[in-house]
C-alpha positions in Angstrom: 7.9 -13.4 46.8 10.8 -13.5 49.4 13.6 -15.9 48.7 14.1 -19.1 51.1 17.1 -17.4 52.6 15.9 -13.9 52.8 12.3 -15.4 55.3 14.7 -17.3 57.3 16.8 -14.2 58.3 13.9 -12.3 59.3 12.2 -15.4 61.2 15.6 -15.0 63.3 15.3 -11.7 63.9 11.8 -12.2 65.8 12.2 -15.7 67.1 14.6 -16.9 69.5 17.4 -19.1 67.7 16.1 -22.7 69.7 12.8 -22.1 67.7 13.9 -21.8 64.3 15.3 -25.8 63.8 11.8 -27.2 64.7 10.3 -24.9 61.6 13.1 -25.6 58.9 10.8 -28.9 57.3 7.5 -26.7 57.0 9.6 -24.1 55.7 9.0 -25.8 52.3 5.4 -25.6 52.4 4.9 -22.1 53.7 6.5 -21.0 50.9 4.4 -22.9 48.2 1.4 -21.8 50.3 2.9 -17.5 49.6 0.6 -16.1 46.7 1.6 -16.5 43.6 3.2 -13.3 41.6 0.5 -11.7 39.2 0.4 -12.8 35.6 1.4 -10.4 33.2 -1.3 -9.1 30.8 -1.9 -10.1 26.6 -0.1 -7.1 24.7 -3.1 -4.9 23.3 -4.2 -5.9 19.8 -5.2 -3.1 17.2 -6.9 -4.5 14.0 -7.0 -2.7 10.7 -9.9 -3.5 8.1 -9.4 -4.1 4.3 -11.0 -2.5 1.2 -15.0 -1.4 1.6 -14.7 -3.1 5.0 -15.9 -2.0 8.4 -15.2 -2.6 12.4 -18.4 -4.8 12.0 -16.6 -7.1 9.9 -14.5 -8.3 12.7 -17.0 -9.2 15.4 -16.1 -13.1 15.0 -12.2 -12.1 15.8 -13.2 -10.2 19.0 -15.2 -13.0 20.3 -12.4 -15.9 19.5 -9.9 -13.4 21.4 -11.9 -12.1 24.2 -12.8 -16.0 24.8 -8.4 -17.5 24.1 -7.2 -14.2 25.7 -9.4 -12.7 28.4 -8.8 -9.0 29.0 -6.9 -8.3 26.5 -7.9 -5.0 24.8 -8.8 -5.0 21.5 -9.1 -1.8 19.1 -10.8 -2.2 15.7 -9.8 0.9 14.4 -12.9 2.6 12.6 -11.7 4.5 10.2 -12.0 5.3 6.3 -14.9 2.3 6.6 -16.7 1.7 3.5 -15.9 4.0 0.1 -13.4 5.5 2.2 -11.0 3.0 1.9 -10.6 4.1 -1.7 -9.0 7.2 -0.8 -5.6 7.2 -1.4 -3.2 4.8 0.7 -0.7 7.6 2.2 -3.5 9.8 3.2 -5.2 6.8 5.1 -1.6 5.9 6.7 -1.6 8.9 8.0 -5.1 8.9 9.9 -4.1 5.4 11.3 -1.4 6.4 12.4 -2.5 9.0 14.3 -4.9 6.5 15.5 -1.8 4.0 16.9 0.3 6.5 18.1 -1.8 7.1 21.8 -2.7 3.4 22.0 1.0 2.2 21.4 2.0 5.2 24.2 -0.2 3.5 26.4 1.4 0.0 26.0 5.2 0.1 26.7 5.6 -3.9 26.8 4.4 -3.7 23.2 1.1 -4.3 20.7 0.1 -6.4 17.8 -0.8 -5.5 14.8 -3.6 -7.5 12.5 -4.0 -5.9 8.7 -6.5 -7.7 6.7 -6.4 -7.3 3.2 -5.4 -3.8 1.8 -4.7 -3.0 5.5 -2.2 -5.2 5.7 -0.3 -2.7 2.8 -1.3 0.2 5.4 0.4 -1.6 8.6 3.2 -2.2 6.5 3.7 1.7 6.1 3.2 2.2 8.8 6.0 -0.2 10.1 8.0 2.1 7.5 7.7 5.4 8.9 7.1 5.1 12.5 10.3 5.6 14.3 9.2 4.5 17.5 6.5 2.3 16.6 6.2 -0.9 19.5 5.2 -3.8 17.0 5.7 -7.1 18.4 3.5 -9.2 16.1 2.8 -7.8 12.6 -0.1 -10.5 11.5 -1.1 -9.9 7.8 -3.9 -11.5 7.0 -4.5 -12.0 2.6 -3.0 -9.1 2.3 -1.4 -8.4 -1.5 2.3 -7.7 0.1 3.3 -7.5 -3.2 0.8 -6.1 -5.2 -2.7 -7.4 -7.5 -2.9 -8.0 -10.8 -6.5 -9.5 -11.4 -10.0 -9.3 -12.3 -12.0 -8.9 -8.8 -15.5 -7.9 -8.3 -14.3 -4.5 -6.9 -12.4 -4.2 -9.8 -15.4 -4.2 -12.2 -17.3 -2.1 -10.2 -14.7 0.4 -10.1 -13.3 0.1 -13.5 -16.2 -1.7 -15.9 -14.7 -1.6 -19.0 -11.3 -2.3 -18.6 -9.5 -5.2 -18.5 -6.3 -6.4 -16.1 -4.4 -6.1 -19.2 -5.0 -2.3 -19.7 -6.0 -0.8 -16.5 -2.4 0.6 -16.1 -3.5 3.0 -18.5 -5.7 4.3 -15.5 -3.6 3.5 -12.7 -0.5 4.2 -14.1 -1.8 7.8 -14.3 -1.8 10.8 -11.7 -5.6 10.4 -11.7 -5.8 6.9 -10.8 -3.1 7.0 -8.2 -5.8 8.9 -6.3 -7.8 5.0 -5.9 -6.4 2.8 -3.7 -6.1 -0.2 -5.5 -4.3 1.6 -8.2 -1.6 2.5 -5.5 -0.5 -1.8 -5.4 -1.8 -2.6 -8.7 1.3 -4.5 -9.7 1.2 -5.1 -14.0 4.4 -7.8 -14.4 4.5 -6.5 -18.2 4.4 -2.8 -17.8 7.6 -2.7 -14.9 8.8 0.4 -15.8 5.6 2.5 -15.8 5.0 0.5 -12.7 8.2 1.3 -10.9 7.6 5.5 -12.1 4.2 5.5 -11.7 3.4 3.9 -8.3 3.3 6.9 -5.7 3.0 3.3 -2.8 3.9 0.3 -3.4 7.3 1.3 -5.5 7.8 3.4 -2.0 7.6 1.1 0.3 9.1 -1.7 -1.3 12.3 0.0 -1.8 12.0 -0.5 -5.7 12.5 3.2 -6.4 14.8 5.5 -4.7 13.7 7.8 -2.3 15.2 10.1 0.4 13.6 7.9 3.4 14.4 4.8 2.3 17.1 3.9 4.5 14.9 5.0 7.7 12.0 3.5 6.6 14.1 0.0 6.4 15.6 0.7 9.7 11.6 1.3 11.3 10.4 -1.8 9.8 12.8 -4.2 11.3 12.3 -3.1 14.7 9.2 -5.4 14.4 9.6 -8.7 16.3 7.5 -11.0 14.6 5.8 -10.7 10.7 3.3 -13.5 10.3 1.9 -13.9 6.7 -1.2 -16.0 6.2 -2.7 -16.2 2.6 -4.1 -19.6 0.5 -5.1 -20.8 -2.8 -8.6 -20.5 -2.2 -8.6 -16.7 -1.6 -9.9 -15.7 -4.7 -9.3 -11.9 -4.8 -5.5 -11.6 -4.1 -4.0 -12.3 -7.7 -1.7 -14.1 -7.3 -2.8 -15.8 -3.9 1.0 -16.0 -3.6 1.5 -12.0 -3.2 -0.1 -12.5 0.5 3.9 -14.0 1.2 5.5 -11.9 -0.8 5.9 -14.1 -3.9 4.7 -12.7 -7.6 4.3 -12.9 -11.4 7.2 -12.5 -13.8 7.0 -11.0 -17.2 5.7 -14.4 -18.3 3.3 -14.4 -15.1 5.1 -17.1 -13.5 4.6 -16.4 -10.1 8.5 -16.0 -8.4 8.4 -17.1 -4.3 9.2 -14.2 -1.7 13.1 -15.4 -1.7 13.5 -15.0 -5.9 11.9 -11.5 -5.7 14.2 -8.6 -6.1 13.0 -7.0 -3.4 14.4 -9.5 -1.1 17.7 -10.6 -3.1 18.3 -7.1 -2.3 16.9 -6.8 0.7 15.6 -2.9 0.0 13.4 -3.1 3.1 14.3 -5.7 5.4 12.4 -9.1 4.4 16.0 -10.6 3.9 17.1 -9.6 7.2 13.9 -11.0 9.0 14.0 -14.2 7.2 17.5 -15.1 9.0 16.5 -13.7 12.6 13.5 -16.3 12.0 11.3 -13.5 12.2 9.0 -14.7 9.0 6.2 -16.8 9.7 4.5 -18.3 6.7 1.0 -19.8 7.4 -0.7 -21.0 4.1 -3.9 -21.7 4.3 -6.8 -24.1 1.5 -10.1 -23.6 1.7 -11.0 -20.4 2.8 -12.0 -17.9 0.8 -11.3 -14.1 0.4 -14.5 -12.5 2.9 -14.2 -15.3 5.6 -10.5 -15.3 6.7 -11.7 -13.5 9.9 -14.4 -15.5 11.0 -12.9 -18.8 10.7 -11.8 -20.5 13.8 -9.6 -23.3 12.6 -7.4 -20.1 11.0 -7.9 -18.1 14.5 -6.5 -21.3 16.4 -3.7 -21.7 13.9 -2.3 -18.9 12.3 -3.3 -16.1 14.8 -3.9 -16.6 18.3 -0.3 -18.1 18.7 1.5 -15.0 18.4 -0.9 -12.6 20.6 1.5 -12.9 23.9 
């Protein structure tokens, strides 16, 4: 749109000076009457399913953003659906990652990210060793930030006869670092075999040494906004609590996000985000584990907010 001053001058190019005064009290109008500038478009949102999940999982999500956010383009990335998402963490980072790269090159003004479950550990790497990743909301939905340590129904189909107590023996072991699960399975009384064993979560948490470490905690703070939204009514993620970053002590008192180590010492960033105001906390009762994505009231609250 043409400033006031900059349609005047041209009006006195073409009209004779004498006809210009007459027009100066309509000039007002004409210039509410110009079009109105185009309305920048909703940053493309790229959703990544949890454990034994599927695209089809999120067909409620589509609809409640397609109907608050019209044309905004939405990619629910299909990939390592079903059994696959047992395969292990780094090697599915690495095909969804190759899966963000074209659709973040295709959106300069930025994308948002929303990881449900054991995709929100995935996003997370992500964040962690993409150097030029374009994240402006990283929206983690019941996701066990900082690790599980309970009896699940996936649990006891995977691993029947063993307990929480004694399935580090299995994941603690080359062998079951090659599930998944095993790679956040976070036992509060077996900290060192955790902290050698742990070929993911010790990574990316910045609780063991590693060459990239510094990188990867320059990466994940180029995000803009890292919304957490968990509740007490999950019932899978054990603690509920590990959804914001909080978890068990050696007694299995569960510690909140600012008493973890982790962020005392700020080995990847959530220190650093917490004082920009980056952190958003949304905790929500009532919902349960399988229904966080189809539930409106959570959409309205804890999601739709921060898709700009």
């Amino acid at each position: 749109m043409k400033s006031c001053g900059s349609m005047l001058g041209l009006w006195r190019q073409r009209l004779p000076a004498a006809w210009v005064l007459p027009l100066l009290p309509f000039l007002p109008l004409l210039l509410l009457a110009a079009p109105a500038p185009h309305r920048a478009s909703y940053k493309p949102v790229i959703v990544v399913h949890g454990l034994f999940d599927s695209s089809y999982s999120f067909r409620h999500l589509l609809e409640y953003i397609n109907e608050t956010h019209p044309g905004t383009v939405v990619t629910v990335l299909d990939l390592f659906d079903g059994r696959e998402s047992l395969r292990p963490l780094w090697e599915q980072v690495q095909g969804f990652r190759e899966a963000v790269v074209p659709i973040m090159a295709k959106a300069p003004q930025g994308v948002h990210l929303i990881c449900y479950s054991q995709g929100g550990l995935v996003c997370r790497a992500l964040l962690s060793v993409m150097d030029d990743h374009n994240v402006d909301s990283f929206i983690s939905l019941s996701s066990p930030q900082m690790g599980q340590y309970g009896d699940t129904d996936y649990l006891k189909w995977l691993f029947p006869t063993s307990m929480r107590s004694n399935l580090y023996r299995i994941c603690y072991s080359p062998w079951g670092q090659e599930f998944s699960i095993c790679n956040y399975w976070h036992d509060p009384h077996h900290d060192d075999l955790y902290l050698n064993a742990s070929s993911f979560l010790a990574l990316i948490n910045g609780e063991r040494d590693h060459p990239n470490a510094t990188v990867w905690r320059k990466n994940f703070l180029r995000v803009g906004h890292l919304v957490l939204i968990g509740g007490p009514d999950d019932g899978v993620i054990t603690p509920w609590q590990s959804s914001f970053f909080g978890f068990y002590d050696a007694n299995e008192t569960v510690l909140e996000m600012e008493e973890q180590l982790v962020y005392l010492r700020d080995s990847f960033g959530l220190k650093t985000l917490l004082a920009r105001g980056a952190i958003v906390r949304c905790p929500m009762a009532g919902i349960s584990h399988t229904t966080w994505h189809s539930n409106r009231t959570l959409y309205e609250t804890c999601i739709e907010p921060w898709l700009s």
